[in-house]
MARLUMPA-595784 format. One record per residue (C-alpha): x, y, z; residue in three letters; residue number from 1. Coordinates in steps of 0.001 Angstrom, whole numbers, padded with zeros to 6 digits. Layout:
<atoms>
atom px:X | py:Y | pz:Z | lumtor:ALA | ronu:NUM
...
</atoms>
This chain:
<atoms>
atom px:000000 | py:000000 | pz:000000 | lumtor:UNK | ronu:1
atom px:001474 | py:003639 | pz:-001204 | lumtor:UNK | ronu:2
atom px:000899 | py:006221 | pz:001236 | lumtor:UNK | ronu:3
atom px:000650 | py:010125 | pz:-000305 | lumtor:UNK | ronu:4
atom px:002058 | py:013213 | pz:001537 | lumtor:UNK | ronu:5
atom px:000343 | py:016198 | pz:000706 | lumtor:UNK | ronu:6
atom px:002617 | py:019069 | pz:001925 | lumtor:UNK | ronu:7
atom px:001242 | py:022586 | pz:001587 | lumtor:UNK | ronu:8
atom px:003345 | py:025363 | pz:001081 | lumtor:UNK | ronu:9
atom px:002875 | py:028888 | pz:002815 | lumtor:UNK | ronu:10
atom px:003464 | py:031930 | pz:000291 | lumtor:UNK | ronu:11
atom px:003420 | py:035430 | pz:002526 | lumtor:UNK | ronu:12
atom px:003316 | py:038884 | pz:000793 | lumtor:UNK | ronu:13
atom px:006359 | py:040494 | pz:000407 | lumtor:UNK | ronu:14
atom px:005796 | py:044221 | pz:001868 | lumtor:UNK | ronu:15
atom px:003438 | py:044580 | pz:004934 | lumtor:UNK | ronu:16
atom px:001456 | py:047651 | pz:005074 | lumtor:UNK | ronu:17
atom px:000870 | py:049532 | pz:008837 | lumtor:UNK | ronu:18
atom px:-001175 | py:052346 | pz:008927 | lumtor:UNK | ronu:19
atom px:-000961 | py:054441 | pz:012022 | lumtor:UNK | ronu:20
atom px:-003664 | py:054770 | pz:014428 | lumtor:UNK | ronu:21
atom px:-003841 | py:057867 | pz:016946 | lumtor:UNK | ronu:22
atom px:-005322 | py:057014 | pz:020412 | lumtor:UNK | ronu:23
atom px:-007397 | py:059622 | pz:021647 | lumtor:UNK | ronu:24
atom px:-009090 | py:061515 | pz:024365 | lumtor:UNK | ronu:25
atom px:-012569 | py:060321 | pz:023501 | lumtor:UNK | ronu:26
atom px:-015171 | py:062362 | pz:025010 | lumtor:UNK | ronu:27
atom px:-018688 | py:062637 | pz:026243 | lumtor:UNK | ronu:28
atom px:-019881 | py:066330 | pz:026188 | lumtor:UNK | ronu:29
atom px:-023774 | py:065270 | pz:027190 | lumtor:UNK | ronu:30
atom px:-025983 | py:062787 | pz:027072 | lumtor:UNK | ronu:31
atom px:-029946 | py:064084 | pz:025601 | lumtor:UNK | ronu:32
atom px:-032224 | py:063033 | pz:027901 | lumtor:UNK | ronu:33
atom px:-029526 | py:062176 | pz:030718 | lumtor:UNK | ronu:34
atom px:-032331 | py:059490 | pz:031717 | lumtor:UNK | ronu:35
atom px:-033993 | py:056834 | pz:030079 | lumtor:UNK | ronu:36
atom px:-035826 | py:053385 | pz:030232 | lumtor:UNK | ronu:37
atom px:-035005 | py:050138 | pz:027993 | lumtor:UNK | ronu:38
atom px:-036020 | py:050820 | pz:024564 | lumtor:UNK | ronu:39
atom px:-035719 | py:054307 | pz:025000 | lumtor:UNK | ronu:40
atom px:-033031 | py:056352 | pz:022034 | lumtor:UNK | ronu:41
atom px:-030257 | py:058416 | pz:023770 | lumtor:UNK | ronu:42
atom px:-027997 | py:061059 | pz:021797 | lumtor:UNK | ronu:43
atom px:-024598 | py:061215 | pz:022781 | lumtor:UNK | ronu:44
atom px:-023030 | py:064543 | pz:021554 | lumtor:UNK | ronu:45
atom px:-018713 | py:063722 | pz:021901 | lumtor:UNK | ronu:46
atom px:-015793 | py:063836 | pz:020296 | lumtor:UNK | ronu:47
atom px:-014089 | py:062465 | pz:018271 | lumtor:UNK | ronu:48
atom px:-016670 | py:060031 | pz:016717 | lumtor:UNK | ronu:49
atom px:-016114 | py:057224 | pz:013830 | lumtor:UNK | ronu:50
atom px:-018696 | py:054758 | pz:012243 | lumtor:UNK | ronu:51
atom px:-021537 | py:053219 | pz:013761 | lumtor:UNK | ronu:52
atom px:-019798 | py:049956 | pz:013112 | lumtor:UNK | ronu:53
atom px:-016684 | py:051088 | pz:014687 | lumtor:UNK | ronu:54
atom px:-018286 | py:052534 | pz:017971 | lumtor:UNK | ronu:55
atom px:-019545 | py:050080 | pz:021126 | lumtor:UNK | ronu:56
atom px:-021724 | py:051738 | pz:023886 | lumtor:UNK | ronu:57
atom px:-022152 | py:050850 | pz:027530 | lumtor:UNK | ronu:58
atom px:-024825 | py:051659 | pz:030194 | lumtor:UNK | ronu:59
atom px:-023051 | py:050495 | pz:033010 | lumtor:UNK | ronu:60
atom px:-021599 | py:047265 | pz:032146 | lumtor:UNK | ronu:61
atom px:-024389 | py:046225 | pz:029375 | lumtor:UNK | ronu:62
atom px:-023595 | py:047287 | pz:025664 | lumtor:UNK | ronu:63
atom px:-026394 | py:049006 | pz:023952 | lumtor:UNK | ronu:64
atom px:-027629 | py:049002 | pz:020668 | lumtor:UNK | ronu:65
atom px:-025437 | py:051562 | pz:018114 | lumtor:UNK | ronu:66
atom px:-028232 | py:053203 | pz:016233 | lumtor:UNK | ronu:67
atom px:-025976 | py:055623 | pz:014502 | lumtor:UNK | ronu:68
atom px:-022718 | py:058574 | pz:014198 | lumtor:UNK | ronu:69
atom px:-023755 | py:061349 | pz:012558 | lumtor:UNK | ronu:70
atom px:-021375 | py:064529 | pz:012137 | lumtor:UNK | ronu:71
atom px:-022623 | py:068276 | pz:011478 | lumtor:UNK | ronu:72
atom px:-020843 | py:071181 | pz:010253 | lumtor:UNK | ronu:73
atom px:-018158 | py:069600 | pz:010272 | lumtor:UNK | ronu:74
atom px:-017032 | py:069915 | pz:005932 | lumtor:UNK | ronu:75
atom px:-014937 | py:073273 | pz:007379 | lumtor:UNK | ronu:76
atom px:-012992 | py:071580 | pz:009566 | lumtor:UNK | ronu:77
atom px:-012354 | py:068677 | pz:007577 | lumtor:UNK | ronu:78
atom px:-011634 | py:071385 | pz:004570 | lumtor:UNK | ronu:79
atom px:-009027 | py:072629 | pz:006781 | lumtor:UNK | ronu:80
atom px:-007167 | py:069354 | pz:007887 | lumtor:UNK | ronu:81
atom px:-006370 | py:068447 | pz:004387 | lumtor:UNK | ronu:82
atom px:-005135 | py:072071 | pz:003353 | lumtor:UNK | ronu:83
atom px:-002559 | py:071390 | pz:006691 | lumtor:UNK | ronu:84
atom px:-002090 | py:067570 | pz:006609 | lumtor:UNK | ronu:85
atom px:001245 | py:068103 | pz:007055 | lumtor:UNK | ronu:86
atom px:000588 | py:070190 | pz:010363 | lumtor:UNK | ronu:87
atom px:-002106 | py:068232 | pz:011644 | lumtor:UNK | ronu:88
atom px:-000822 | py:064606 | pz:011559 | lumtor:UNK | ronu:89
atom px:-003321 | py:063489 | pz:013800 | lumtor:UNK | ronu:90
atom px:-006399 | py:064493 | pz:012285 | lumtor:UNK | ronu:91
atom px:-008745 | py:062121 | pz:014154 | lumtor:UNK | ronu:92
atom px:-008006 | py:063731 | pz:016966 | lumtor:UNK | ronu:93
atom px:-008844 | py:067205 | pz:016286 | lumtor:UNK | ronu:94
atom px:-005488 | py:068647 | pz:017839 | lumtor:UNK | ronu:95
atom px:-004383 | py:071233 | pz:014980 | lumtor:UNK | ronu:96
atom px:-003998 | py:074775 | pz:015590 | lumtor:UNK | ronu:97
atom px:-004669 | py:075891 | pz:012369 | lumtor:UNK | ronu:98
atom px:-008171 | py:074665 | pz:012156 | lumtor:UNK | ronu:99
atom px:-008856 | py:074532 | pz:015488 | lumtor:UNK | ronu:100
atom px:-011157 | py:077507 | pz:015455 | lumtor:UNK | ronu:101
atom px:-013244 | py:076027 | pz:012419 | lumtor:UNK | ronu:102
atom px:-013660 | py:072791 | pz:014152 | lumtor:UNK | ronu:103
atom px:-015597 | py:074153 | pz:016790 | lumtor:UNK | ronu:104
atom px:-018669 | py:073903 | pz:015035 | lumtor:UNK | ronu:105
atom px:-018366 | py:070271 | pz:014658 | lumtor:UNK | ronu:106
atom px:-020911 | py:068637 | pz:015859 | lumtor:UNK | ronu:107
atom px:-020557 | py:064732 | pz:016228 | lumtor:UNK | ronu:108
atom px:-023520 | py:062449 | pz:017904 | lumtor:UNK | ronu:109
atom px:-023912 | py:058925 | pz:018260 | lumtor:UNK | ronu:110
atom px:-027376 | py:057278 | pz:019147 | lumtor:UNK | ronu:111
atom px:-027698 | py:054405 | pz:020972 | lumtor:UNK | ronu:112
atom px:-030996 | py:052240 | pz:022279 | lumtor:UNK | ronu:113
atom px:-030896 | py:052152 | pz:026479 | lumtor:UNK | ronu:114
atom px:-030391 | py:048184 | pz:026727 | lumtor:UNK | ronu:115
atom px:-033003 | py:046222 | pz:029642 | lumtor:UNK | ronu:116
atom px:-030640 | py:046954 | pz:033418 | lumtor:UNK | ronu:117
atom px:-031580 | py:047502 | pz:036690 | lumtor:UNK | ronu:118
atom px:-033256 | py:050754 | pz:037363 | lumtor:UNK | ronu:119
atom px:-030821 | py:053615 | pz:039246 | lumtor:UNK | ronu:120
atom px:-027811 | py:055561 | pz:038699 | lumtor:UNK | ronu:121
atom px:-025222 | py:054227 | pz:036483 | lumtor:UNK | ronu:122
atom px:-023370 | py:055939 | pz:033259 | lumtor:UNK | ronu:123
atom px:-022504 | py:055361 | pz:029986 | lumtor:UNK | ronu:124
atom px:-019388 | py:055095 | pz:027863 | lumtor:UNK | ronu:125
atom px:-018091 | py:055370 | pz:023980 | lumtor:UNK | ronu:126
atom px:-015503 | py:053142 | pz:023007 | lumtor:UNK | ronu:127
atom px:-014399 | py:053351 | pz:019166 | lumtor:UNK | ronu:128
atom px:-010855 | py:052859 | pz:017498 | lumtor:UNK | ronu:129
atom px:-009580 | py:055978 | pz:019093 | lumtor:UNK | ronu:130
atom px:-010003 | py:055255 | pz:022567 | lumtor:UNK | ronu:131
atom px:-012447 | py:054593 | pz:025308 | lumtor:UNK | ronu:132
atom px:-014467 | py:058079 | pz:026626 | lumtor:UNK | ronu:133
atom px:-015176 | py:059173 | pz:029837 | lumtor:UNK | ronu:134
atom px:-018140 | py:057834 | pz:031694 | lumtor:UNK | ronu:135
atom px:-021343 | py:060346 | pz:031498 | lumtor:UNK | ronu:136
atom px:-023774 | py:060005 | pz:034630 | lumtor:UNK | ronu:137
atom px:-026816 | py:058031 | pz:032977 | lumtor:UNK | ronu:138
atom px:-030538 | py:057335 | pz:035343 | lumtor:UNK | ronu:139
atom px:-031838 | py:053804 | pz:033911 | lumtor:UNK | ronu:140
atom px:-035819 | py:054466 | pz:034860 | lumtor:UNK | ronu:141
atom px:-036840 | py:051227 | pz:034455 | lumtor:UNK | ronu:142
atom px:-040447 | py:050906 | pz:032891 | lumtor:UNK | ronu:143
atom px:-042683 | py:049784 | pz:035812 | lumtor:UNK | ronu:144
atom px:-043899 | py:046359 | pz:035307 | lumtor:UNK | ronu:145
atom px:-047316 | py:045165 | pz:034058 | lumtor:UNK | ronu:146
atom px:-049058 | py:043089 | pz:036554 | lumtor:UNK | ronu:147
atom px:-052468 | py:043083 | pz:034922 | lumtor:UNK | ronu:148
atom px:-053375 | py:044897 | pz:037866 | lumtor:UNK | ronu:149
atom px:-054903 | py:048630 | pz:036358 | lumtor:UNK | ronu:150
atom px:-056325 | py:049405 | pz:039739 | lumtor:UNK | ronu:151
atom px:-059952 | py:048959 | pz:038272 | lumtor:UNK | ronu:152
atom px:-062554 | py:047472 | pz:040311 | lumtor:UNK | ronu:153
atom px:-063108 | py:043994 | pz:040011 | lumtor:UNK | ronu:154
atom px:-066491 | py:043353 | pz:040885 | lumtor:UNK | ronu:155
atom px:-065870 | py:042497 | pz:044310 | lumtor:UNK | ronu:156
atom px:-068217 | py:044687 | pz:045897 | lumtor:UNK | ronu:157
atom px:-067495 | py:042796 | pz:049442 | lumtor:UNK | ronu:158
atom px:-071039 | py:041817 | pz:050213 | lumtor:UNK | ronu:159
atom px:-071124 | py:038010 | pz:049325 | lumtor:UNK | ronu:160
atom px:-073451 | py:037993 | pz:046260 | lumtor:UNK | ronu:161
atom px:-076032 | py:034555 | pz:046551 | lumtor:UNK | ronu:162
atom px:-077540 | py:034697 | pz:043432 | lumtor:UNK | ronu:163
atom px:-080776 | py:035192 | pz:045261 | lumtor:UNK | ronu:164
atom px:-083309 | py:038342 | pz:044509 | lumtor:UNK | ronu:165
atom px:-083918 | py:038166 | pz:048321 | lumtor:UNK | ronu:166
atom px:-087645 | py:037189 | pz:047688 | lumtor:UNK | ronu:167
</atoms>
């Protein structure tokens, strides 16, 4: 009996590409509302922002749903990092001098669903590929639970009811 060795050869690429990646201060400026229940949308208004692919959001230690990143007025700013790339090496980061005053009408805000926790005081954090943010005081108000129990009245009337007309 012949017995066949298959042997598999590993090719690599010749030149390996790195692209830098600036860590960041990421920040929370304000949460809109500051409180919420499960189910409930949240704005987070921050800096600096990515994708809503790229960021992961927290209420307390449960990750919430990543609606979306949106950024406003923000095309002057962005103008102005590419007329002074080679100032502003870290773009992502907002830290040039030049365009600092334009980028102050940036506006960057992430949405995010509040996720089902315990009702109380927690907060809430942005992590993305620059960084992790600061934690933003967050009030989960838990919904109240349904019981089936609206208060009504039941019938009951606390007089045992016989049936009988009393006649």
């Amino acid at each position: 009996m012949r017995a066949w060795v298959v042997v598999f050869g590993l090719v690599g690429c010749a030149e390996t590409t790195t692209i830098p990646q600036y860590r960041c201060d990421v920040r929370i400026a304000e949460l809109s509302p500051s409180s919420g229940a499960a189910g409930e949308a949240v704005a987070i208004s921050g800096t600096p922002f990515t994708t809503s692919w790229d960021t992961a959001v927290y209420v307390g230690g449960t990750r919430a749903l990543v609606d979306d990143v949106n950024r406003y007025n923000c095309d002057p700013c962005d103008e102005c990092f590419d007329e002074h790339v080679d100032e502003c090496p870290a773009r992502e980061c907002a830290d040039c001098d030049a365009c600092d005053a334009l980028c102050t009408a940036c506006e960057e805000v992430a949405t995010f669903v509040v996720p089902d926790v315990a009702a109380g005081k927690t907060s809430v954090r942005l992590l993305n590929s620059h960084g992790e943010s600061n934690g933003m005081p967050f009030v989960d108000a838990a919904k109240p639970v349904d019981t089936g129990d609206s208060g009504a009245e039941t019938g009951d009337s606390a007089s045992p009811e016989t049936g009988e007309s009393g006649k």
